[in-house]
C-alpha positions in Angstrom: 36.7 34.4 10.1 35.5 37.8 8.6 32.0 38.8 9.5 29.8 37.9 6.3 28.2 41.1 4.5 24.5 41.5 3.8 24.8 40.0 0.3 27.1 37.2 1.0 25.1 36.0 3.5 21.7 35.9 1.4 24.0 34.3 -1.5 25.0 31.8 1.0 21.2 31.1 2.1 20.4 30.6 -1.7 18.6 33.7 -1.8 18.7 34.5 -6.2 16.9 37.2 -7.8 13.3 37.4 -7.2 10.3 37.0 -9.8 8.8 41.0 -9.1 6.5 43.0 -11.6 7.4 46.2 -10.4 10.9 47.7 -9.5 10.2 49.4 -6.6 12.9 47.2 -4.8 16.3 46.9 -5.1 18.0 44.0 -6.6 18.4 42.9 -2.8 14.9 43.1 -1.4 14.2 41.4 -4.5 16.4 38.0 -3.5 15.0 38.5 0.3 11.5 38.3 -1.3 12.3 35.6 -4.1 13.8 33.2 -1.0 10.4 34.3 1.3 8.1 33.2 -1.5 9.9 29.6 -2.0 9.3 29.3 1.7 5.6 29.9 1.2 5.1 27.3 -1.3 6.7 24.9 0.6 4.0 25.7 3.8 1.4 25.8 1.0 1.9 22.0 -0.2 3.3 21.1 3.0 0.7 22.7 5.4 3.5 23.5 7.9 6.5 25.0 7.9 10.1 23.7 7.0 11.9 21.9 10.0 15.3 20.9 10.5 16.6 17.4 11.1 18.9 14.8 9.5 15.3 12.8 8.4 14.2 16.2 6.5 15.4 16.5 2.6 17.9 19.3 1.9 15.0 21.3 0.2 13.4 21.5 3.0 16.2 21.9 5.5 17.9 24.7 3.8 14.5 26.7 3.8 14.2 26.2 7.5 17.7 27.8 7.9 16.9 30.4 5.8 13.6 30.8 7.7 15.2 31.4 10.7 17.8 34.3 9.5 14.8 36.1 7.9 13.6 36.2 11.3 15.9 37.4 13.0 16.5 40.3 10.7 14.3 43.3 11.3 15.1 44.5 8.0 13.8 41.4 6.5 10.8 41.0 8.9 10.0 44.8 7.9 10.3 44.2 3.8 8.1 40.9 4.2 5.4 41.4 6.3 3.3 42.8 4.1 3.0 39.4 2.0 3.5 37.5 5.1 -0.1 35.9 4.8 0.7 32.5 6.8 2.7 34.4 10.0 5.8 33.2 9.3 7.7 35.6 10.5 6.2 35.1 14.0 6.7 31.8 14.2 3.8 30.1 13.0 3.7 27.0 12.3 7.0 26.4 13.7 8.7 23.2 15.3 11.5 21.5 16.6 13.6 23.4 14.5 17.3 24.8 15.5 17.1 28.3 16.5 19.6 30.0 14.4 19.3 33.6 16.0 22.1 32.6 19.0 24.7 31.3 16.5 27.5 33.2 15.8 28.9 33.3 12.0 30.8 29.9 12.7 27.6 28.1 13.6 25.2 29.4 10.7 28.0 28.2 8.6 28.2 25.0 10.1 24.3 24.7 9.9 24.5 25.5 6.2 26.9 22.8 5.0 25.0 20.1 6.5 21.9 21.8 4.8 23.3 22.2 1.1 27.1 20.7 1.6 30.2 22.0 2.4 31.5 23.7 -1.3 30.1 27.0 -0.6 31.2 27.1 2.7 35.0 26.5 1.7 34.8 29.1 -1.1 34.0 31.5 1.6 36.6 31.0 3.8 39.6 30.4 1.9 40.8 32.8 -0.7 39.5 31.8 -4.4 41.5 31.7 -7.7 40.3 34.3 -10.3 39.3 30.9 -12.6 37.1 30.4 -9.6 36.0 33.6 -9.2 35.0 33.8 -13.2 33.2 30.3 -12.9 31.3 31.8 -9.6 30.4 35.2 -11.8 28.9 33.3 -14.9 26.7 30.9 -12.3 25.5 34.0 -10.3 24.3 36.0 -13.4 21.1 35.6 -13.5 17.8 37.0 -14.6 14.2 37.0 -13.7 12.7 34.5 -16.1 9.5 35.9 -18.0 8.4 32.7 -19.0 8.2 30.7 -16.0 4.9 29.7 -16.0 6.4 27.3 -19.0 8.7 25.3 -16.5 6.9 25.5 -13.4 4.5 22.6 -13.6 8.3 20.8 -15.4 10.0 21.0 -11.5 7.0 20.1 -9.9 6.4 16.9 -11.7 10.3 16.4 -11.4 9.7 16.9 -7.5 7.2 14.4 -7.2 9.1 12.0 -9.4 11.9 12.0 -6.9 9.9 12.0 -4.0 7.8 8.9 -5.4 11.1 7.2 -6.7 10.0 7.5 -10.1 13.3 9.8 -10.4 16.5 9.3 -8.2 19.5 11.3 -7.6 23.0 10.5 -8.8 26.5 12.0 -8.2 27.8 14.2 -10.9 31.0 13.2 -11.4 29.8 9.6 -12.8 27.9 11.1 -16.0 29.6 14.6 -16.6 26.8 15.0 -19.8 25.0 18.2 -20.2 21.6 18.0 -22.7 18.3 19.5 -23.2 15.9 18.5 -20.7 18.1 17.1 -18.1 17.4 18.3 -14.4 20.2 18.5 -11.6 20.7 19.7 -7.8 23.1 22.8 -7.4 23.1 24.8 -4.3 20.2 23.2 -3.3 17.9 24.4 -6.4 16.5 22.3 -8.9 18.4 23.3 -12.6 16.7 22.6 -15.8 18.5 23.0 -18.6 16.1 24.4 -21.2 18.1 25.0 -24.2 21.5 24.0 -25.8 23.4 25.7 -28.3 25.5 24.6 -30.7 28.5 22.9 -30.0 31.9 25.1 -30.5 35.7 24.5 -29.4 36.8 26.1 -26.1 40.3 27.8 -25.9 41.3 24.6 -24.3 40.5 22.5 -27.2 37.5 20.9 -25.2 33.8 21.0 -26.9 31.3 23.5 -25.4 27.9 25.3 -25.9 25.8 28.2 -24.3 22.8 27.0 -22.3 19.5 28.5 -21.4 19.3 27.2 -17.5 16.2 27.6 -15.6 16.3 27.8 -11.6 13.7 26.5 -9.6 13.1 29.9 -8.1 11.6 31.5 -11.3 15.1 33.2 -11.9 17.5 31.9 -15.4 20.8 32.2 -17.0 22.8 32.1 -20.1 26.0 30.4 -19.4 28.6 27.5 -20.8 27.9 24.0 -20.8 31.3 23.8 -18.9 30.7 26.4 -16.8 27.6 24.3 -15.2 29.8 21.2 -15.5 32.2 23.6 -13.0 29.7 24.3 -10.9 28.1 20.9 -10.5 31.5 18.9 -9.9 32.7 21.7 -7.2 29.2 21.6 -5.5 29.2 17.9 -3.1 25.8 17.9 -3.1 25.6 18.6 -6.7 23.9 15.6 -8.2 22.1 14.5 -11.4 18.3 13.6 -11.7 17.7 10.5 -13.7 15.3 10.3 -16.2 12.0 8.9 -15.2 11.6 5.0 -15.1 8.5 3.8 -15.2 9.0 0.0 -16.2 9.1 -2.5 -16.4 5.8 -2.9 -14.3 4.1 -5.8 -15.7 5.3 -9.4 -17.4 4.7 -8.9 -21.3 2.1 -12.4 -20.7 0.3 -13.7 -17.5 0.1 -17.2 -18.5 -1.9 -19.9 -15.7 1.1 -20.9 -14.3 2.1 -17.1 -13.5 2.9 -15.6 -9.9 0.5 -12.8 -8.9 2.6 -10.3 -6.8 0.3 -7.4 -6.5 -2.8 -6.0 -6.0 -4.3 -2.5 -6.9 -6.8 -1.9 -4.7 -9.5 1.1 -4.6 -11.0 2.1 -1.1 -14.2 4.1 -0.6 -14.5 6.1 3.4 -17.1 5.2 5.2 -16.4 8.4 7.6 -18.6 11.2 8.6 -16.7 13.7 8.5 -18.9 16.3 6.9 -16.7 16.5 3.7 -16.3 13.2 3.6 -19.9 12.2 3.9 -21.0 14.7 0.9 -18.2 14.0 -1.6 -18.4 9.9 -0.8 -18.5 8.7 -4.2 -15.8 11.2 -5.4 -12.9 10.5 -3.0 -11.2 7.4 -3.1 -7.6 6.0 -1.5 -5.4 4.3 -3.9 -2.6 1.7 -3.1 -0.7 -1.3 -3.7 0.0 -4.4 -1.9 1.7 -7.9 -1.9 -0.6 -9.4 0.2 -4.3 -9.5 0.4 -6.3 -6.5 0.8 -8.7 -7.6 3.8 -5.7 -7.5 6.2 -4.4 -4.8 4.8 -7.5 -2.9 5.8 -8.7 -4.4 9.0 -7.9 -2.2 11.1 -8.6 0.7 9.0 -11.0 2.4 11.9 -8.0 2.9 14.3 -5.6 4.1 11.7 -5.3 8.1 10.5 -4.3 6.6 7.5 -7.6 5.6 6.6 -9.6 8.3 8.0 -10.2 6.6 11.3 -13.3 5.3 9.6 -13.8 2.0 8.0 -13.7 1.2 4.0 -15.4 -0.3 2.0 -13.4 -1.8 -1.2 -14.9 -0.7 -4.3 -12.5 -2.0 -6.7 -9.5 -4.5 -7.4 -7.0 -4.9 -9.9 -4.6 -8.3 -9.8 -1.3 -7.8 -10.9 1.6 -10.2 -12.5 5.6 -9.5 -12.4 4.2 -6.3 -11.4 6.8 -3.5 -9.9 4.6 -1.9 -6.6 6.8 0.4 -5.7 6.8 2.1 -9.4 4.0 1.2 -9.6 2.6 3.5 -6.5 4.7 6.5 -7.4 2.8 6.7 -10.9 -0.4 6.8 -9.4 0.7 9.3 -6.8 2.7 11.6 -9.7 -0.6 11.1 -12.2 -3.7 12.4 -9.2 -1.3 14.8 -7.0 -2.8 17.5 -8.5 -6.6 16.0 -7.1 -4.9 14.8 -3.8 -7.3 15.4 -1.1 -6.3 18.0 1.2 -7.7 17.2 4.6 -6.1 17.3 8.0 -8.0 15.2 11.3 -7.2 14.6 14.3 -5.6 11.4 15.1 -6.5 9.4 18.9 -4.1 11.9 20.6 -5.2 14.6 19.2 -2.5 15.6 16.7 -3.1 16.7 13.5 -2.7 14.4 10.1 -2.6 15.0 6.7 -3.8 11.7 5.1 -1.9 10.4 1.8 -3.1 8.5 -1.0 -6.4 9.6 -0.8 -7.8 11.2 -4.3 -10.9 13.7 -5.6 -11.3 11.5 -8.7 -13.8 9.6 -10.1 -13.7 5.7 -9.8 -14.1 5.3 -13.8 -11.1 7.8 -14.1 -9.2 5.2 -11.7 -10.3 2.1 -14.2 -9.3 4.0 -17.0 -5.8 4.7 -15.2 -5.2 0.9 -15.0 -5.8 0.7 -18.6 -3.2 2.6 -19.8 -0.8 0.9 -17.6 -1.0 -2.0 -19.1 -0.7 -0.9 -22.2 2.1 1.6 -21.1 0.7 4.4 -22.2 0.3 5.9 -18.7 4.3 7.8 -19.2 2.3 10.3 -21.5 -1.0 11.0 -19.5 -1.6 13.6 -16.9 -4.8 13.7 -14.6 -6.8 17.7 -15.5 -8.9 18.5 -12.0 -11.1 20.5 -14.2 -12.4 17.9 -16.6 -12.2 15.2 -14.4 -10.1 13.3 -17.2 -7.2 11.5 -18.2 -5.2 13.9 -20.8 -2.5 13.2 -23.2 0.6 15.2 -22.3 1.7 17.6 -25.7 5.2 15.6 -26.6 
């Protein structure tokens, strides 16, 4: 196959225009930086950095892949060090992930289509038609986006929705409907579509609109309803987010002759772990479970999980008809932004990043519960700063 410029590599790494507030950098240095800083965030809420492996999500596959070219690019290594605060580019961090530097163009494309699927990769090597070539154009023309800070905190809430199961993915093909608010996967970016025109008659007779699409990576675009549609059905690992479901979690009644099947319990560390030991009252695990709590917990002082300490169970909440596993991923989508961030050392030694473990106040927990039941929980969001429930602006 022909060797791959500059630019149609970084277009094939999903490398898009970068968010910069000076121009001192071509529109190229700009994508190299833009892909770099995606990277980052990942190591920032990740505390490592991206690996490859058929277990890892594609998000986080395709940044180790693209990782891995950066580095072996001086020109890349040269343009990013200065911002390189977590040493990246040296290899920190780094683990059991494919060294791309040895593979020839074959290989990296090979690497890429189990990363992000195999459409890009046949556009590349076999000559396109100039309808596919105008589709590719109108998907590629993009901008930075000047009001990002608007959508941001809309992908990340979509990112824990999906992780948490609140959200799932879905083929394209099966719903081919384009609206206002709907999120999809293409080219292994998260696409929100922000704004939808009115509706107009294409030269093919077929209804259509211009969007306002908003990429993941801070960048937008204007194009055609069917242009995305296009995109999305050529793209195999194009899919569809569905809409958040959150019930049903509870029965409507919970008569005598009911079934409990769940249990919300609230755990308090006994550790002493210096951070632990001075925010005790603050920090508190939060989980579900089927069955009863004590065995759940008894052997909470050899398990990372729990802080290899003991816990003490500071609160309760019995459930009927009750969904868990919904039920978990709202908690987790409603205190991610107070999750504790603490790493210790499990019995061998390795590091561990603890989950379900909160900064928030136990009353803020009751209060949670609350508005579960009454299923007003879809419309609040937990503020770090005011230690509060808050109602999210509809």
């Amino acid at each position: 196959m022909p060797k791959l410029s500059d630019d149609e590599l970084l277009d094939l790494l999903g490398v898009d225009q970068e968010i910069v507030k000076t121009s001192a950098h071509s529109p190229r240095e700009e994508r190299i930086i833009a892909g770099f800083k995606e990277i980052q965030r990942f190591v920032d809420q990740y505390g490592r950095a991206p690996q490859y492996g058929e277990d890892k999500d594609i998000f986080e596959r395709l940044y180790a892949v693209r990782l891995n070219r950066i580095r072996e690019l001086e020109e890349c290594r040269t343009l990013l060090a200065p911002v390189d605060h977590q040493g990246l580019l040296s290899g920190g961090g780094m683990s059991h992930t494919k060294s791309v530097g040895l593979l020839d163009d074959d290989a990296l494309l090979s690497e890429l289509e189990g990363a992000a699927g195999p459409s890009g990769i046949t556009e590349l090597r076999h000559v396109r038609s100039r309808a596919e070539i105008r589709a590719a154009e109108e998907i590629a023309n993009r901008e930075k986006c000047e009001d990002f800070g608007r959508f941001q905190p809309l992908f990340e809430q979509a990112e824990r929705e999906l992780k948490s199961g609140v959200r799932q993915t879905r083929p394209f093909g099966k719903d081919a409907s384009v609206n206002t608010g709907n999120f999809f996967i293409l080219g292994g970016q998260l696409v929100y579509v922000a704004e939808k025109g009115e509706e107009f008659q294409a030269p093919n007779g077929h209804p259509d609109a211009r969007l306002r699409v908003i990429y993941s990576n801070g960048t937008e675009s204007n194009l055609l309803l069917r242009s995305l549609q296009r995109a999305l059905y050529k793209d195999e690992a194009g899919r569809r987010l569905t809409e958040p479901d959150f019930g049903p979690l509870f029965s409507s009644t919970w008569d005598e002759g009911d079934i409990e099947s769940g249990t919300i319990y609230v755990l308090r560390s006994l550790s002493n772990h210096p951070f632990v030991a001075e925010h005790r009252e603050l920090i508190h695990k939060i989980g579900v479970t089927g069955g009863k709590v004590e065995t759940r917990i008894a052997n909470a002082a050899n398990d990372a999980t729990y802080l290899l300490a003991d816990v003490e169970v500071v609160a309760s909440y019995k459930l009927a008809g009750i969904n868990r596993t919904k039920l978990e991923g709202i908690f987790h989508r409603i205190f991610a932004p107070a999750q504790l961030d603490l790493t210790i050392q499990d019995r061998f030694g390795h590091p561990v990043r603890p989950k379900e473990w909160f900064f928030v106040p136990l009353h803020v927990i009751d209060e949670a519960v609350i508005c579960i039941r009454d299923g007003s929980i879809t419309n609040m969001a937990y503020d770090p700063k005011t230690a509060s429930l808050v109602r999210l602006v509809q």
